[in-house]
Structures are given as C-alpha cells and as structure tokens.
C-alpha positions in Angstrom: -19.0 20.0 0.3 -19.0 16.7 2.3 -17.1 14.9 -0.8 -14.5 18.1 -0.6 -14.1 16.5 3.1 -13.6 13.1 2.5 -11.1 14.1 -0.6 -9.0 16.0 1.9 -9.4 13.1 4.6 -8.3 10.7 2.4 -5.0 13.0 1.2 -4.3 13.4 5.1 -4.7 9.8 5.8 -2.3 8.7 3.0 0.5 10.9 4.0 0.1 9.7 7.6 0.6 6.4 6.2 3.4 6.6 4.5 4.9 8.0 7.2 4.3 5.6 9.6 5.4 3.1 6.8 8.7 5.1 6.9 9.2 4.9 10.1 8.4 1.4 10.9 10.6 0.3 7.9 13.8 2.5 8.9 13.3 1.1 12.5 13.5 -2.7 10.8 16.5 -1.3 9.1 18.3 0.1 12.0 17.1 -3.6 14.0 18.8 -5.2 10.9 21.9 -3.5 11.5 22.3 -4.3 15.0 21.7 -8.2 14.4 18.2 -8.1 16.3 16.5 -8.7 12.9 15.4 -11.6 11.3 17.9 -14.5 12.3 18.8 -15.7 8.2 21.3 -17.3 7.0 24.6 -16.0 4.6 23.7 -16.6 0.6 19.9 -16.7 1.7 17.9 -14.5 0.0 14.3 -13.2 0.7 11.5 -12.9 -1.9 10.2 -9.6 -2.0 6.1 -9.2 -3.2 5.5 -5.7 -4.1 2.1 -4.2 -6.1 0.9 -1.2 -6.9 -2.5 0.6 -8.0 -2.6 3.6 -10.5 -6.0 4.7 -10.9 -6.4 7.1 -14.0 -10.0 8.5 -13.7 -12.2 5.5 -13.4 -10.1 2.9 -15.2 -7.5 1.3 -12.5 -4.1 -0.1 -13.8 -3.2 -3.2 -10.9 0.8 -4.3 -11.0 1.8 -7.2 -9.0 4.7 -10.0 -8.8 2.5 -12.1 -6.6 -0.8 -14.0 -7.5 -1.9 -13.5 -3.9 -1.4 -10.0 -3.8 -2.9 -9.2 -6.8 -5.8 -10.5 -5.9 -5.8 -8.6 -3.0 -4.9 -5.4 -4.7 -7.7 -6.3 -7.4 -10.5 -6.1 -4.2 -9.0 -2.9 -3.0 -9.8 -1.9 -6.6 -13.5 -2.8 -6.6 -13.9 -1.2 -3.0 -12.3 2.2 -4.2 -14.5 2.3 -7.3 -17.9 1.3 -5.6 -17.3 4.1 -2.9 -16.1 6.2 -6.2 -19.5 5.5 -7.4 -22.0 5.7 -4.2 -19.9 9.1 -3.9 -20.5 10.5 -7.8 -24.3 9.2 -7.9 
C-alpha cells in the first residue's frame, strides 16, 4: 500500500512541477516582452541545453546536447533506479 502512496505522490508532484515550470517560464516571456528581460544584444543568440529521461521499465534512455547536463541527468538516473530498487526488494 505505501508504494501505491508514493506512486501517486510522485504523479502529484510532477504535475505541480510542470506547472510551476509553466508559470515561471510564461512570466520570463511576458518580462521579455516588456524589455525587463535579459539586456542582449540584436543578432546575439543564446545556446539553449535541453535533456530528457525516458525510463522504459528498468532500462533508462538519457538524451542531452550538453556534456554537463548529461551527466547530471545520468545521476538523476542512478538515484531513480536505486529508490526503484530499495522500493521493489
């Protein structure tokens, strides 16, 4: 029962996260807009780092553009498959 818990905990927490995530990134938008943003110059051109994690089962499929991201993506990994583990033994 307390795994049926944490499963459901986990679900709420992500959607509050991505919301939050909305929120905060449509308020950067809106700042953006109004020239309160970021102060950057015409023609320059920001490097966006994105990654994901697709876990299938057990086996975990990491994509990243950025070394340093990956690697943080790659402990996120091992932490979501130990508690996977102290959770199914």
């Amino acid at each position: 029962m307390d795994l049926i818990l944490f499963s459901v905990l986990l679900v709420f927490l992500g959607i509050i996260l991505i919301a939050v995530g909305t929120i905060l990134k449509a308020k950067e938008i809106e700042r953006e807009e109004e020239g309160e943003g970021s102060e950057e110059k015409e023609g320059e051109k920001k490097k966006v780092k994105a990654g994901g994690i697709i876990l299938i089962g057990p086996v975990p499929i990491v994509i990243s553009n950025d070394k340093k991201l990956l690697e943080v993506l790659l402990v996120i990994v091992v932490i979501i498959l130990v508690i996977y583990l102290l959770f199914y033994l």
